[in-house]
N, C-alpha and C positions, 0 to 999 in steps of 0.2 A: 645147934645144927638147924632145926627149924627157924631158928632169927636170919641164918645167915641165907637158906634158899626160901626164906619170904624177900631177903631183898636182893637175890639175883633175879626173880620173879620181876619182882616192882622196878628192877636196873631193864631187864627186857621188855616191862609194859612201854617203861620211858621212851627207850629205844624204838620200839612201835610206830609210835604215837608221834615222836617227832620226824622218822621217817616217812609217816602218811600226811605229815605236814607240807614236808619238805615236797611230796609231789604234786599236791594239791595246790599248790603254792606257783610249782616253778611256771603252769601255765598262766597265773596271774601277771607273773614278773613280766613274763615274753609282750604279752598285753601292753598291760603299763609302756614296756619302752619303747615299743609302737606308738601307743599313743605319745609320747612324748618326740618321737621322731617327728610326729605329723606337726603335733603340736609348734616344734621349734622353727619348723618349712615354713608352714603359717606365718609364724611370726614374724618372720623374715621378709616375706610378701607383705603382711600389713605395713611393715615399716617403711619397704616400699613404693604402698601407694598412699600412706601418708605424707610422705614428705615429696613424691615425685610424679604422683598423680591427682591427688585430690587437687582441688580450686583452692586458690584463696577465700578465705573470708571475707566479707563486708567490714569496714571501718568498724563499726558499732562490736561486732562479735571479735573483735582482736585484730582483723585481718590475718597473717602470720602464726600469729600468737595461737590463734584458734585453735590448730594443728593438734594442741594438747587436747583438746577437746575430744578427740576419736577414742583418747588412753583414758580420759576421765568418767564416760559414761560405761566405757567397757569395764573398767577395774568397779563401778557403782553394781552396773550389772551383777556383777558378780561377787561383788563385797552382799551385796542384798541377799543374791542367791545363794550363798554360803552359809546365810542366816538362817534362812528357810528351810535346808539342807539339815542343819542342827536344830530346829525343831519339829521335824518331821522324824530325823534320825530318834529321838527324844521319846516326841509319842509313840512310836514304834515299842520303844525299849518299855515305857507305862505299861504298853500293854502286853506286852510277849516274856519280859523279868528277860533279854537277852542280852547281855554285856557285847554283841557285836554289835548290835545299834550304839551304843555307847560309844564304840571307837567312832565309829563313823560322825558321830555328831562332835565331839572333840575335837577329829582331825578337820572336819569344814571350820571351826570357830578358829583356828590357828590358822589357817587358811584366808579365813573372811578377815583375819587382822590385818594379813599385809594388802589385800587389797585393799579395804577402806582405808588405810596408812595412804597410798595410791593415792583415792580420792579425796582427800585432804591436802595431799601435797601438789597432785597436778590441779587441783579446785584453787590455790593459792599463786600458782603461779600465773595463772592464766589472769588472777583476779588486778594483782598489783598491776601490770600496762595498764589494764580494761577499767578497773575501779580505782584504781589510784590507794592501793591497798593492800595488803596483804590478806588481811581477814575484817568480817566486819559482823557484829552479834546479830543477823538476820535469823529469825528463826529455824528455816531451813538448813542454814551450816553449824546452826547451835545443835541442829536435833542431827546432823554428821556426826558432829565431835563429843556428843552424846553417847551413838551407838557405837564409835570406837570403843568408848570408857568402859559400855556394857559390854565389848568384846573381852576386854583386858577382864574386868569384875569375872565376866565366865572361868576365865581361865584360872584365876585366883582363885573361885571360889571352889575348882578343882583340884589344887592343890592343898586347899586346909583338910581332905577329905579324905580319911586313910581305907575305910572300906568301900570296894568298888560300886556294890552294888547302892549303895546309902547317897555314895559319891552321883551314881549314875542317875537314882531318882530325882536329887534336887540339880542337877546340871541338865535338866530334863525338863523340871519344870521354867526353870528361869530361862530355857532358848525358849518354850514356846509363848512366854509372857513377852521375850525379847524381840520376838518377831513380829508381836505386835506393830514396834514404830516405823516399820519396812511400808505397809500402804499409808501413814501418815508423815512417811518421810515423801512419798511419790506425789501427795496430796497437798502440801503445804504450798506448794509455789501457784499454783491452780486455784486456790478457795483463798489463800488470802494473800494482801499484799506485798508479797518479795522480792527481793533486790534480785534472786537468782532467777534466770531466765529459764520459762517452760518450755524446751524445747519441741516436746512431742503433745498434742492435745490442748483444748480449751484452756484456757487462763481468765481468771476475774480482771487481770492486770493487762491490759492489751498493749501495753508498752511492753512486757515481757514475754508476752505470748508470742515463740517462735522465732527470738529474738538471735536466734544462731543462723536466721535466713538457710534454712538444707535445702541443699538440692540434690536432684534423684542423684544424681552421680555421689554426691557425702555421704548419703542416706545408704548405696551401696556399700561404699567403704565402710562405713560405721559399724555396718550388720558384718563384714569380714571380721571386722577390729571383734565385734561382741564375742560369735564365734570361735575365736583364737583363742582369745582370754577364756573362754569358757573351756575351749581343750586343755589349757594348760592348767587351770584350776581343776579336769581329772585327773591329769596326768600327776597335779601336786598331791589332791586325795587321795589317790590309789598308791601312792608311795608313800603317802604318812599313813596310813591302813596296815599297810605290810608292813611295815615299823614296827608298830604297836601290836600285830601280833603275832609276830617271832620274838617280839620279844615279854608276851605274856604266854607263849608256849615255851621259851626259854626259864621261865619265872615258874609254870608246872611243871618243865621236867627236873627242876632245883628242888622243888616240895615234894614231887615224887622218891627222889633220891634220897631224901633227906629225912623220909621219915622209919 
């Protein structure tokens, strides 16, 4: 008798608990798809005034080709700042013992993959007309395909990890070790000499310094492009967020039940 109304007690804590989710919750959802309406509108306009407003290029920067260039610094943007994002998320969790920091820093690292995947593929496209190449071992695109491997390594080394929290320390510590190559990845084409061009800022290389020739009118366009992509990378985190916990309140009300 008492086993059986301890767990219609614990059936109705469940109940509770995943009701008070469920409202807390729906005004996020509402949010997210806002944002992701804006997000899509944006997107729409950049592509827009990428392909039917922005200038050509100069010869040297692709001419045409260039075009990819608005997608490449935007997806970099934000492949970077997805990194940052998961080690901030990171120390947070160090210091608070809170496994919501933890989702949040997972979901930018899956996040930050497809971007920098982005910045890899359009950084190649552009390269083969302009360099006569697909890829070429300059150190700045070595420490690119670098910081993919470290994205992938993160994700892996989440998965060998069965306790959350044990999981969340050292996924915690490797994003903010990881985030280290973020300003020696902005720094490398500036202090020494690379084949990839500095677009924004001083260069030791004055053949590469600014070698995308912007003007205010690109420079415009560029900062929409940045913008976009940065809405759509919330719109993508707040939806792997909510993911991840409905379906770790669906995983407490299983233990709840179950015990």
């Amino acid at each position: 008798m008492d086993l059986n109304l301890h767990r219609s007690e614990t059936a109705q804590s469940a109940t509770a608990t995943m009701g008070q989710f469920h409202s807390t919750t729906s005004r996020a959802i509402q949010i997210t798809r806002t944002i992701g309406i804006v997000a899509a509108g944006m997107f729409i306009i950049a592509l827009a005034l990428v392909f039917l407003v922005a200038p050509r290029a100069q010869d040297a920067a692709g001419g045409q080709v260039q075009r990819i260039f608005y997608f490449h610094v935007s997806s970099a943007w934000n492949g970077f700042g997805a990194w940052i994002v998961t080690a901030i998320a990171g120390a947070l969790y160090l210091k608070r013992r809170d496994l919501r920091f933890d989702r949040i820093a997972a979901s930018s690292a899956e996040i930050g993959v497809l971007f920098i995947t982005m910045v890899l593929f359009t950084g190649m496209l552009w390269a083969r007309p302009v360099w006569n190449t697909w890829w070429t071992w300059d150190f700045k695109l070595t420490l690119s395909a670098l910081q993919f491997l470290m994205y992938i390594a993160y994700l892996m080394l989440r998965t060998g990890i069965d306790d959350p929290h044990r999981r969340a320390r050292f996924s915690a510590v490797y994003g903010i070790i990881g985030s280290l190559t973020i300003p020696l990845n902005f720094l490398v084409s500036r202090v020494l000499d690379s084949i990839h061009p500095a677009v924004f800022g001083p260069s030791v290389n004055a053949t590469q310094q600014g070698g995308f020739g912007i003007t205010p009118d690109m420079g415009m366009i560029l900062g929409f492009c940045c913008i976009t992509f940065t809405m759509l990378y919330v719109y993508m985190l707040r939806t792997r967020i909510g993911l991840q916990e409905r379906a770790d309140a669906l995983a407490a009300r299983r233990a709840e039940l179950s015990y």
